[in-house]
C-alpha positions in Angstrom: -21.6 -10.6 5.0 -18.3 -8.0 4.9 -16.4 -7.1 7.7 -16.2 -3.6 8.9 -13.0 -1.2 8.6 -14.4 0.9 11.7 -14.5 4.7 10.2 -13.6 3.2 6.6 -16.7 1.5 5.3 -17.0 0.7 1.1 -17.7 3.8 -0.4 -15.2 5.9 2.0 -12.3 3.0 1.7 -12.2 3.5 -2.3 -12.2 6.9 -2.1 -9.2 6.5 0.5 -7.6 4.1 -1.6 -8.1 6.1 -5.2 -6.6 9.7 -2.9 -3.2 7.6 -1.6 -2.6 6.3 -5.6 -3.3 9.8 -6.9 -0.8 11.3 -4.7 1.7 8.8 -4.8 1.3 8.6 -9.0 2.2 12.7 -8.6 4.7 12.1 -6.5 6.3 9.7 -8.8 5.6 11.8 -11.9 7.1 14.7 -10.3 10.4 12.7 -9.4 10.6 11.3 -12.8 10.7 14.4 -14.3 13.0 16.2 -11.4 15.5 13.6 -12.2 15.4 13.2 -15.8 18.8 12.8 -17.7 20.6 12.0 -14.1 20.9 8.9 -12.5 18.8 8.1 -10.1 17.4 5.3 -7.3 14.8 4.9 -10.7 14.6 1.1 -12.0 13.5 0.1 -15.1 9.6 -0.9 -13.9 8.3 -4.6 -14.6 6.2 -4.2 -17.6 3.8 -6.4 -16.2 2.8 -4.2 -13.8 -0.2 -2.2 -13.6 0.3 1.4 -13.3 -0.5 1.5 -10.1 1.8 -1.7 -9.1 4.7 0.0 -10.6 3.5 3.0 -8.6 3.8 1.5 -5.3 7.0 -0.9 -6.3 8.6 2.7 -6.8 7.1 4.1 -3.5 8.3 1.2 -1.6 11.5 1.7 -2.9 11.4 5.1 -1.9 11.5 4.7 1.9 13.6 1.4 2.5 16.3 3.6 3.3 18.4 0.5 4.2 17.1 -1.9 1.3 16.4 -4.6 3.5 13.0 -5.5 1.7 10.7 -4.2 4.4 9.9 -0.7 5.5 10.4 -0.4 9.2 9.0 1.9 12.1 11.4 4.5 11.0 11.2 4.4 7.5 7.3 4.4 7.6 7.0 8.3 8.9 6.7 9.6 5.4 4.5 6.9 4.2 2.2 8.2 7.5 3.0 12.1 6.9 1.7 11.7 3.2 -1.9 9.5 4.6 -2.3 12.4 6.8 -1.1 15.0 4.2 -2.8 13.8 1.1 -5.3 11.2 1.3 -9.3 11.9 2.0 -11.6 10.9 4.1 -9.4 11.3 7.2 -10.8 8.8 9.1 -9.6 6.1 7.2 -6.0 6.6 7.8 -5.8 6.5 11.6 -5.3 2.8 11.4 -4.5 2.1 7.7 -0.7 1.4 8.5 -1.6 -1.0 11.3 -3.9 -3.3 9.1 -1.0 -3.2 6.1 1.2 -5.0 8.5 -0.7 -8.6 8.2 1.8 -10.4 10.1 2.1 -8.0 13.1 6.7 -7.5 12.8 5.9 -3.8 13.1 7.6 -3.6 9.1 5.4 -3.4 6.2 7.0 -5.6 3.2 6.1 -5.1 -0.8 3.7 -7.7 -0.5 2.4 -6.1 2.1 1.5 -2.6 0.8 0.5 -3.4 -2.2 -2.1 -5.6 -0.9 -3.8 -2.8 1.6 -3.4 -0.5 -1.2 -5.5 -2.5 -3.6 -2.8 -2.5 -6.6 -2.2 -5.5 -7.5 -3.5 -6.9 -10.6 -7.2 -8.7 -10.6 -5.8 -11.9 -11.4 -3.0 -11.6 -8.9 -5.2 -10.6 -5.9 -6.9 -13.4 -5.2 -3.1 -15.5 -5.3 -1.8 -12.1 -3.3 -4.6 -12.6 -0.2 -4.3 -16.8 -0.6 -0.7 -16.0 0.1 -1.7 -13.2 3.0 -3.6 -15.5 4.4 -1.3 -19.0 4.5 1.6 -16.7 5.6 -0.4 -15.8 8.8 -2.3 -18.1 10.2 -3.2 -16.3 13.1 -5.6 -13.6 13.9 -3.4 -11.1 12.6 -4.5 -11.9 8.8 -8.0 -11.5 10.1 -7.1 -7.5 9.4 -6.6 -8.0 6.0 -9.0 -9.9 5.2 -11.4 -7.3 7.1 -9.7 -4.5 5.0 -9.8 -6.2 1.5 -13.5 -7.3 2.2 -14.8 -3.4 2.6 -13.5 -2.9 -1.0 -16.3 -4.7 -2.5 -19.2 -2.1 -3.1 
């Protein structure tokens, strides 16, 4: 039995999912070459990452303005401007931003996003939602769980 992402069932959540990577990838592409021979805020990525976790590691990195390791209510406006910008079907980004925040402190850590955003290697996901799911206890990991269980077609 899966849970329901109300708006953002199977089919629609990939789709969702696969639009946010696209545009972030561009967007990272893009910067790349904008900022090629300068420094930049550009790290060497973690060559064990996927693509799409070095992706969202550079995203991430992108809007904690303040490097504190979590992107806060502030620093999570682009983040929202580009779901509502870039990413198809709409309806699934109403309340995308809500269910990446599994422990309900209004931030969205690394862990965090790229959990809901489904990039995290196949053999890391299953140790990524174990640790979701010790860390909070409470109802609140309920949401992620909900989330991640659409993603099964």
């Amino acid at each position: 039995m899966q849970a329901v992402y109300p708006g953002c069932p199977g089919g629609k959540k990939h789709d969702f999912l696969t639009s946010v990577l696209d545009a972030l990838t561009t967007d990272m592409v893009q910067a790349v070459s904008d900022l090629s021979g300068t420094s930049s805020r550009l790290s060497e990525p973690d060559p064990s990452h996927t693509l799409e976790e070095r992706v969202v590691h550079w995203y991430f990195k992108q809007l904690d303005k303040n490097s504190n390791g979590d992107i806060g209510k502030k620093e999570i406006k682009p983040f929202k401007r580009l779901l509502r910008k870039k990413s198809k079907p709409k309806k699934c980004v109403k309340k995308f931003v809500e269910y990446c925040d599994v422990n309900n402190d209004k931030s969205i850590s690394i862990q965090e996003l790229v959990g809901c955003l489904g990039a995290a290697k196949e053999e890391n996901k299953a140790q990524a939602r174990k640790r979701h799911t010790r860390n909070t206890a409470d109802s609140s990991s309920n949401k992620q769980r909900e989330w991640d269980s659409e993603g099964g077609e």
